[in-house]
TORLUM-532999 format. One record per residue (C-alpha): residue number from 0; residue in one letter; x, y, z. Coordinates in pm, whole numbers. Each point is the difference from the previous one (the first is absolute). Layout:
N
r pos=NUM code=a px=X py=Y pz=Z
...
// end
This chain:
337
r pos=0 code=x px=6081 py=-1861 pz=-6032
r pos=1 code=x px=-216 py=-2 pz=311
r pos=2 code=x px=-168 py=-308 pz=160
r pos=3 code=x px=-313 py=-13 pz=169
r pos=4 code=x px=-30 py=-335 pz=231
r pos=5 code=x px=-137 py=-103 pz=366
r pos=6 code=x px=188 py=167 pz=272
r pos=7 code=x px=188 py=-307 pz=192
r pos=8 code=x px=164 py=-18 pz=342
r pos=9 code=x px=343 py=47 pz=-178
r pos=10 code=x px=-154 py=358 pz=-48
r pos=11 code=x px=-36 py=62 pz=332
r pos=12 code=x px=297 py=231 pz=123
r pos=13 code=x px=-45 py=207 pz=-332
r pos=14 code=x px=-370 py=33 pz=64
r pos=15 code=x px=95 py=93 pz=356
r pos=16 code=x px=253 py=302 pz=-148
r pos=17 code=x px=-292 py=125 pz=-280
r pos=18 code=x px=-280 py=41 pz=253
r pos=19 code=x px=248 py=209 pz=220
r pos=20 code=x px=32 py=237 pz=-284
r pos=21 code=x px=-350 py=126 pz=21
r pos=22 code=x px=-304 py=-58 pz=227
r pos=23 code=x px=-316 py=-296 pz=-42
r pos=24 code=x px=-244 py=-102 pz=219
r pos=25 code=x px=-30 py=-319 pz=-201
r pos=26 code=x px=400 py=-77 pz=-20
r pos=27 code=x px=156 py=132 pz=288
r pos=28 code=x px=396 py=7 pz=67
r pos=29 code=x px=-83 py=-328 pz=241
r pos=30 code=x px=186 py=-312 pz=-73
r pos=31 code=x px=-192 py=-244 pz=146
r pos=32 code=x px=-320 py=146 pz=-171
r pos=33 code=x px=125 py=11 pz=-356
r pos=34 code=x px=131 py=-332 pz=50
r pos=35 code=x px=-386 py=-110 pz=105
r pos=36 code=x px=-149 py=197 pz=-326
r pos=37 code=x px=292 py=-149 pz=-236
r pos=38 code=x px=-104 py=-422 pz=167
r pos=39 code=x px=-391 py=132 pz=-61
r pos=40 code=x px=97 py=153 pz=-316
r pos=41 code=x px=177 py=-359 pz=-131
r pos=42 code=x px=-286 py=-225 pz=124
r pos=43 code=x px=-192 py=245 pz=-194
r pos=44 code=x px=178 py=-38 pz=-298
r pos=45 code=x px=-26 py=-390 pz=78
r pos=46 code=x px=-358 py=-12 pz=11
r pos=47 code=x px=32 py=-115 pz=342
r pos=48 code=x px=-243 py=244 pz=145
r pos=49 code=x px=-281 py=-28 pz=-295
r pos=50 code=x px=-269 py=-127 pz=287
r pos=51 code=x px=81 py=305 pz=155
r pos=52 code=x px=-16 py=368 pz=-91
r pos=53 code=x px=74 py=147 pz=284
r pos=54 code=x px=376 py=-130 pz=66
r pos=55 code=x px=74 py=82 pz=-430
r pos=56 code=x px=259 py=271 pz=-76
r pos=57 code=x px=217 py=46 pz=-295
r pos=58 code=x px=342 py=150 pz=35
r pos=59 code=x px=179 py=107 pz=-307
r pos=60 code=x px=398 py=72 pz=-11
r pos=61 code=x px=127 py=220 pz=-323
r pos=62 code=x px=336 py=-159 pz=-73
r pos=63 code=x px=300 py=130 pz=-223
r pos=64 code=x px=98 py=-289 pz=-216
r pos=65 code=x px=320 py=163 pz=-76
r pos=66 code=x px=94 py=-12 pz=383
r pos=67 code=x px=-193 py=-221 pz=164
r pos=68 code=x px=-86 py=259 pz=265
r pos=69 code=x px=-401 py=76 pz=124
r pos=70 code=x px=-51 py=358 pz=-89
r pos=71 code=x px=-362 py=11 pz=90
r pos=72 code=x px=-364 py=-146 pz=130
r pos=73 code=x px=-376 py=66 pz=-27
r pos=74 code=x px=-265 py=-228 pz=132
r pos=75 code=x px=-367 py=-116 pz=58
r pos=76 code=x px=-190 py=-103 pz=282
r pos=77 code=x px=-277 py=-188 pz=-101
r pos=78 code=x px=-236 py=37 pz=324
r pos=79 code=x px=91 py=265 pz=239
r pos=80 code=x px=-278 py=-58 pz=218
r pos=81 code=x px=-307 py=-216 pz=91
r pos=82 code=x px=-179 py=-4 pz=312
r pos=83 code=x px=179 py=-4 pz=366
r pos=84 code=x px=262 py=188 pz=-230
r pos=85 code=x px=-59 py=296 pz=-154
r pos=86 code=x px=174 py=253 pz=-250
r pos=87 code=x px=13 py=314 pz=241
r pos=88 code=x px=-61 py=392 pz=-108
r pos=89 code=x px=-80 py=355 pz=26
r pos=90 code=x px=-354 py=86 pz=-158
r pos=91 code=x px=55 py=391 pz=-167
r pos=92 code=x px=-296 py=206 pz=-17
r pos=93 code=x px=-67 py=340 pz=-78
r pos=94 code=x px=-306 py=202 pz=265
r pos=95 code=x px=-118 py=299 pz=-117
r pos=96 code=x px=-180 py=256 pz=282
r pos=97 code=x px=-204 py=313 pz=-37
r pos=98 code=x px=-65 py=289 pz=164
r pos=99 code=x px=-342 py=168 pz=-89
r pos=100 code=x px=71 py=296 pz=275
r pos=101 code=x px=362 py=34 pz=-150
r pos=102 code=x px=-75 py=-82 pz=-356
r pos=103 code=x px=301 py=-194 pz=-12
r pos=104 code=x px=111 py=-327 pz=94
r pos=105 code=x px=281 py=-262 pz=27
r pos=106 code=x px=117 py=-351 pz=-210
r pos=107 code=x px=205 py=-242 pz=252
r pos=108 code=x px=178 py=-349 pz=-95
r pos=109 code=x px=-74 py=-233 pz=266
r pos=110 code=x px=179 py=-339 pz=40
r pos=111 code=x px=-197 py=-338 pz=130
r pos=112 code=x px=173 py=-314 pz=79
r pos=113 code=x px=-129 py=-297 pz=-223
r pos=114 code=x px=6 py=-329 pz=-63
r pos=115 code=x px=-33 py=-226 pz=-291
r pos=116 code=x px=-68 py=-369 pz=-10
r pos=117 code=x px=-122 py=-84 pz=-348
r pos=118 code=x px=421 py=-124 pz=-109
r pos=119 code=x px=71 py=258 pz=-263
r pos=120 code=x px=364 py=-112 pz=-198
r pos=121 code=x px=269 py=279 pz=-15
r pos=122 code=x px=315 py=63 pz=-149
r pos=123 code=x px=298 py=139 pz=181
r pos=124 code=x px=410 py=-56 pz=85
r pos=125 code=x px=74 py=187 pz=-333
r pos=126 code=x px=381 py=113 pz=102
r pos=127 code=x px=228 py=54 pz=-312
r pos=128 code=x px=419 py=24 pz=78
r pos=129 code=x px=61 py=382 pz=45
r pos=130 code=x px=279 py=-97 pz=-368
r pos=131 code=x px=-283 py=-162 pz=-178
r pos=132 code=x px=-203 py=284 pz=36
r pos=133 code=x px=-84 py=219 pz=-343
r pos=134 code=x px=143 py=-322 pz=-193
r pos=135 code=x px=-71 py=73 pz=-340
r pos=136 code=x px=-150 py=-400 pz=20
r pos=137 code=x px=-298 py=210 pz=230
r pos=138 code=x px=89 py=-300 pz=292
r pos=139 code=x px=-231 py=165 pz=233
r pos=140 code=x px=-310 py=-8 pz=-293
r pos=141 code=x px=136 py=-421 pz=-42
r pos=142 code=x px=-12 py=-89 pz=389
r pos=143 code=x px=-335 py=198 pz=37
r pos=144 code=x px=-201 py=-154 pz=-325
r pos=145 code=x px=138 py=-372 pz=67
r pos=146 code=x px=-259 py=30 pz=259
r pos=147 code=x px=-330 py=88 pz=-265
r pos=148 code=x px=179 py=-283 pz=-166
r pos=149 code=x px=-58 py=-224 pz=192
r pos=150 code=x px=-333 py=101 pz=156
r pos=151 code=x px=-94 py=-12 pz=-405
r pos=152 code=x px=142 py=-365 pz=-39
r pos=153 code=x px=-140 py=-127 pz=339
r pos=154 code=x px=-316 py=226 pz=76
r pos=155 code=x px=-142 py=-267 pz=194
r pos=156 code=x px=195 py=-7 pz=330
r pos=157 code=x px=-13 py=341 pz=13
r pos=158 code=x px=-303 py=223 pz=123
r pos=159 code=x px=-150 py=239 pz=-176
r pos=160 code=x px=40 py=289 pz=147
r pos=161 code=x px=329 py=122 pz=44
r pos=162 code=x px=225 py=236 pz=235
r pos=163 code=x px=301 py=169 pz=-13
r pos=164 code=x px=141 py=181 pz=299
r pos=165 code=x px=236 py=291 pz=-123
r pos=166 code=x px=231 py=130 pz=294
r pos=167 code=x px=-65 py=301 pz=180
r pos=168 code=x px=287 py=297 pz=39
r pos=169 code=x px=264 py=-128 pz=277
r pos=170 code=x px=282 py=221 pz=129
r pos=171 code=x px=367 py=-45 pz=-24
r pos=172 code=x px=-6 py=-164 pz=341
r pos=173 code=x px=-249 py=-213 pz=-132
r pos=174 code=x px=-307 py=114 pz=223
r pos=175 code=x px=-325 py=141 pz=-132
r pos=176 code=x px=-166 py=293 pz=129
r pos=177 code=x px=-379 py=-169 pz=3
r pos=178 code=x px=91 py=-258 pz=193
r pos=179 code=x px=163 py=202 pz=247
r pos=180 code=x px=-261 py=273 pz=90
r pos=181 code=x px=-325 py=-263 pz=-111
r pos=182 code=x px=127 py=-400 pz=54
r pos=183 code=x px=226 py=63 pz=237
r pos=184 code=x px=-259 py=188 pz=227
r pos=185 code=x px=-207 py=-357 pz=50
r pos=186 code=x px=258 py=-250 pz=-30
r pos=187 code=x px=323 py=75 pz=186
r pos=188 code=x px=284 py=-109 pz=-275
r pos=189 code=x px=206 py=140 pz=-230
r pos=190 code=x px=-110 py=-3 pz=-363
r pos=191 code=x px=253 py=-301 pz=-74
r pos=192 code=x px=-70 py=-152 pz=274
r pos=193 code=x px=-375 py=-21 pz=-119
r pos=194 code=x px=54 py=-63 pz=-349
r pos=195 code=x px=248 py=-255 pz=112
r pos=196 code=x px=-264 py=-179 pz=257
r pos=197 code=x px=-274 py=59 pz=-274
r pos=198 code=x px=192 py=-312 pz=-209
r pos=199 code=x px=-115 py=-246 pz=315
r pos=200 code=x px=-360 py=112 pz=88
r pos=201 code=x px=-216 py=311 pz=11
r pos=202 code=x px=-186 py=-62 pz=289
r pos=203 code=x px=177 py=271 pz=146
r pos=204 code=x px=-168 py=220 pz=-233
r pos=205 code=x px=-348 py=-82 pz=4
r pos=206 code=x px=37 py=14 pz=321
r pos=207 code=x px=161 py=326 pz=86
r pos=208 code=x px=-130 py=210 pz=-239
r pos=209 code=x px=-334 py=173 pz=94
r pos=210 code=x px=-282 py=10 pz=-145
r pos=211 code=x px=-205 py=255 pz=-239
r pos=212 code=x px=157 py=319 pz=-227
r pos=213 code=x px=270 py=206 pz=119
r pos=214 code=x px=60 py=345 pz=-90
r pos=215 code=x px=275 py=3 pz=-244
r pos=216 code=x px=-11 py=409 pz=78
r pos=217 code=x px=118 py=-63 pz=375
r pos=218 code=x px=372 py=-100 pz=-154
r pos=219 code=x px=330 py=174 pz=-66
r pos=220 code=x px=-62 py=131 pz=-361
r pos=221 code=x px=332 py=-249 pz=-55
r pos=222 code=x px=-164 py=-278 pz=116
r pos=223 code=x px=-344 py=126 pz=-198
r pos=224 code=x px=247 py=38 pz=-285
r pos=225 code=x px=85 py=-379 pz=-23
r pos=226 code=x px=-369 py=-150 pz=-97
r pos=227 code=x px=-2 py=-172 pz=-271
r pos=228 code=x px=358 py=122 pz=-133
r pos=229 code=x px=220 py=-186 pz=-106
r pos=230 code=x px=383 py=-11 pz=-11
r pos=231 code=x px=187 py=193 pz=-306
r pos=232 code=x px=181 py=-394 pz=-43
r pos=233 code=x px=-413 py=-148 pz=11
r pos=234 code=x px=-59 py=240 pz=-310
r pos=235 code=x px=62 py=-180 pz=-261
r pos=236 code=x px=-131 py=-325 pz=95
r pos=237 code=x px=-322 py=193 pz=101
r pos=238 code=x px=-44 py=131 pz=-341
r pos=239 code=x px=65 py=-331 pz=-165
r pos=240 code=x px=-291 py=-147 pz=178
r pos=241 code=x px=-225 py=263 pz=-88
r pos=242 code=x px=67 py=-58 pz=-376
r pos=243 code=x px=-175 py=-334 pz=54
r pos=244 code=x px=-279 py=121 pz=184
r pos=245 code=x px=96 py=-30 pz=412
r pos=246 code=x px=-169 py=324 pz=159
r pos=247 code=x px=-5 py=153 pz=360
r pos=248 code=x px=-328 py=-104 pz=186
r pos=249 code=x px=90 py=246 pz=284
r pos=250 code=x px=152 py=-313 pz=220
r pos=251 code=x px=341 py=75 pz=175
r pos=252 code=x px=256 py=-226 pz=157
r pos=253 code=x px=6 py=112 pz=360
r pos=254 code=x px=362 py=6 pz=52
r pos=255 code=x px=144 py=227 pz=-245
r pos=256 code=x px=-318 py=123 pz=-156
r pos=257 code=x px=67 py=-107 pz=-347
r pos=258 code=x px=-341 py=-119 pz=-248
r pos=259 code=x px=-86 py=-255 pz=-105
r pos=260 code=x px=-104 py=-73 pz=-376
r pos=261 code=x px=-234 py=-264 pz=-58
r pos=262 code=x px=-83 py=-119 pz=-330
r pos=263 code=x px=-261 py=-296 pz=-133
r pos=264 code=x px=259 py=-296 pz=-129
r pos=265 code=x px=-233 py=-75 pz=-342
r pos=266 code=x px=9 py=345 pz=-78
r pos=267 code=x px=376 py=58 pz=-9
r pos=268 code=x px=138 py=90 pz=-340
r pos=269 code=x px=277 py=-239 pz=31
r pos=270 code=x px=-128 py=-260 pz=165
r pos=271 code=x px=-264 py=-10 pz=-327
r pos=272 code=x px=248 py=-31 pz=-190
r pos=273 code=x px=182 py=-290 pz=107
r pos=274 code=x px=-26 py=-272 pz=-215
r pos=275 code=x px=202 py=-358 pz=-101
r pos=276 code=x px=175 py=-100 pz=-346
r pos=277 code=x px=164 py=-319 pz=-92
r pos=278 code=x px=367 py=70 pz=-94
r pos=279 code=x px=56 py=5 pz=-367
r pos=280 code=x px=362 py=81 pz=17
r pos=281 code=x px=239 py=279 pz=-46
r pos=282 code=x px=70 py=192 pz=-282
r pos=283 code=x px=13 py=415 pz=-87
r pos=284 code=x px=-249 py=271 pz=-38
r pos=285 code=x px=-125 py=43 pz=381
r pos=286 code=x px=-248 py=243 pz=-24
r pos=287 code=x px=-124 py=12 pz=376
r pos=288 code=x px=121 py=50 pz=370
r pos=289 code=x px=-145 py=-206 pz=282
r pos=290 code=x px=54 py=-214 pz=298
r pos=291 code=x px=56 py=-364 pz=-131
r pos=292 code=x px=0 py=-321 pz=260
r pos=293 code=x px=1 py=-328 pz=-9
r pos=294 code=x px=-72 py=-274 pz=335
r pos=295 code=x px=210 py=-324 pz=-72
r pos=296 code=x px=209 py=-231 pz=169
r pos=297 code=x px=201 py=313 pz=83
r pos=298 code=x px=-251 py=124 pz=160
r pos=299 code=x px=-195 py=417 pz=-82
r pos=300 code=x px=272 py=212 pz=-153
r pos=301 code=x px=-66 py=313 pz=-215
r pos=302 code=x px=143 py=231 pz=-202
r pos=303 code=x px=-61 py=375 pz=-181
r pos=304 code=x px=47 py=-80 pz=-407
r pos=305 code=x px=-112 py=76 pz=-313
r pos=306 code=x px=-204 py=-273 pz=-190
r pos=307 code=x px=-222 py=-61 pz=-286
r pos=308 code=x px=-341 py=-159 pz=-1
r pos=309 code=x px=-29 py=-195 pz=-335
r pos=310 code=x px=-342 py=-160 pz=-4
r pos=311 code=x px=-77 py=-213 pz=282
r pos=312 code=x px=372 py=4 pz=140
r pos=313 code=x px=318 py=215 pz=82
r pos=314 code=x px=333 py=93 pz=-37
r pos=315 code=x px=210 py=94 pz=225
r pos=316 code=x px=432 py=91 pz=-3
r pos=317 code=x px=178 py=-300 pz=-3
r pos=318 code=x px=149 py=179 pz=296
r pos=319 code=x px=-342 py=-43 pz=208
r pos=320 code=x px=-64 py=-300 pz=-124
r pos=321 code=x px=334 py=-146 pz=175
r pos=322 code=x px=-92 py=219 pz=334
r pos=323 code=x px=-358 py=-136 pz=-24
r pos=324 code=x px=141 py=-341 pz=35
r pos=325 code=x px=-264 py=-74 pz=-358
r pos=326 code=x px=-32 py=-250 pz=-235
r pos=327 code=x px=-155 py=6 pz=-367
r pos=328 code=x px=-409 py=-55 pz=107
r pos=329 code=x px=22 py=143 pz=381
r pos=330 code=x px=-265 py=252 pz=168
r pos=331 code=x px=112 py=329 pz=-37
r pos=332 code=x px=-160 py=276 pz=245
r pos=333 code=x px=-2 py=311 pz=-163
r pos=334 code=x px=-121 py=386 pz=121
r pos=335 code=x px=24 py=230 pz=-234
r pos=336 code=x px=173 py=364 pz=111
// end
């Protein structure tokens, strides 16, 4: 079976070797900053940061309990921004013109720097082990929903509106063509070099970037090309959002161009249906699929079973029961799938 638990500093040369395999803003091939998100991530998990929003973030590792080995990790940011520090983006608009003389006219996207201060939550660092990937186990579905999970168990430290940034197209050499005819032109570094820096501050970008719309029209139709695309890996994870009700508000990430989704946490499919059942026992006839957890002395771990609601309580594989760490009478977090 597969584990769900807290990502720990043990975790931290694996982590290192998944985020090289693809590209995140939010979990970048940097050892010293996943090593800072997987310490906030366990005083998270602690409750050591309760008093304070802004420093909470929950890293979660996907572990093969047949190996041992971390095959994967998704997480949420609970605050990424407040005031002095804001979430930074490209405003996408569409400006129609018309010619009465020529009877005819013209529709240009124009892109606007923006700020926002009001601490929106998003999800990110979903990266699933190239061999894990098309498990018949759907790993990728587990490591994204453990996050609705537990926004649906602990709605409260969460706010409620919610982002996702989904990752723009980046070439081979692992550059993006936005960046380098748009970025690039105001802020003299190389798109990793940026996206790197970006992790430690963004004055840089506030205060680079100029002000009012540009004319998206003015670009290299390959550059044009890249708004609000994402890459052919990002498609999937894109579409599973959208099932529970993330849309594109026409804001960009101004690196690689990519959208974000943004989505109101109460009105989340999954998240509503996150719920908590004493554990009856085990027993046969599992008639449902769902993420199960349980928060002891063992700390969060979770798991993808079947289980059977029987009255007021559940059932659950004696197999999960042991990986749960649960006793006869324990909180069980369920999400139905």
């Amino acid at each position: 079976m597969f584990l769900v638990r807290p990502a720990k500093l043990d975790d931290l040369d694996l982590l290192l070797k998944l985020a090289r395999t693809v590209h995140f803003v939010n979990l970048p091939p940097d050892k010293d900053v996943i090593a800072g998100k997987i310490l906030r991530s366990r005083k998270s998990f602690n409750g050591e940061y309760d008093d304070d929003e802004r420093q909470r973030l929950y890293m979660f590792c996907l572990e093969d309990t047949q190996t041992g080995n971390l095959i994967g990790s998704s997480m949420i940011v609970c605050c990424v921004s407040w005031p002095g520090h804001p979430h930074t983006y490209l405003k996408v608009r569409r400006r129609e013109f018309y010619s009465e003389d020529l009877q005819g006219g013209q529709v240009h996207l124009t892109l606007e720097f923006d700020t926002d201060e009001s601490g929106p939550s998003e999800l990110g660092g979903l990266i699933l082990a190239p061999g894990y990937r098309g498990h018949p186990e759907k790993l990728g579905k587990t490591l994204s929903m453990i996050r609705f999970h537990f926004i649906g168990l602990h709605p409260e430290r969460f706010s409620e509106r919610l982002l996702a940034e989904m990752m723009g197209r980046i070439t081979p050499d692992s550059r993006n063509l936005l960046w380098d005819y748009l970025g690039r032109r105001f802020i003299n570094l190389s798109y990793k070099e940026a996206d790197l820096f970006c992790q430690r501050s963004k004055e840089f970008m506030t205060s680079l970037f100029p002000p009012g719309e540009m004319y998206a029209s003015l670009l290299p139709p390959e550059a044009r090309n890249l708004i609000g695309k994402v890459g052919d890996e990002t498609r999937p994870a894109r579409a599973m959002l959208e099932k529970q009700g993330f849309r594109y508000e026409g804001d960009i990430d101004p690196f690689d161009g990519g959208p974000y989704l943004e989505a109101l946490r109460d009105e989340i499919p999954l998240v509503r249906a996150t719920g908590s059942y004493p554990l009856a026992g085990t027993g046969d006839g599992f008639d449902r699929v769902g993420i199960l957890s349980s928060h002891g002395e063992g700390g969060f771990r979770a798991v993808r079973s079947e289980f059977r609601i029987d009255g007021d309580a559940i059932n659950l594989p004696s197999q999960s029961i042991d990986l749960l760490a649960l006793g006869s009478g324990d909180s069980v977090g369920v999400t139905p799938l």
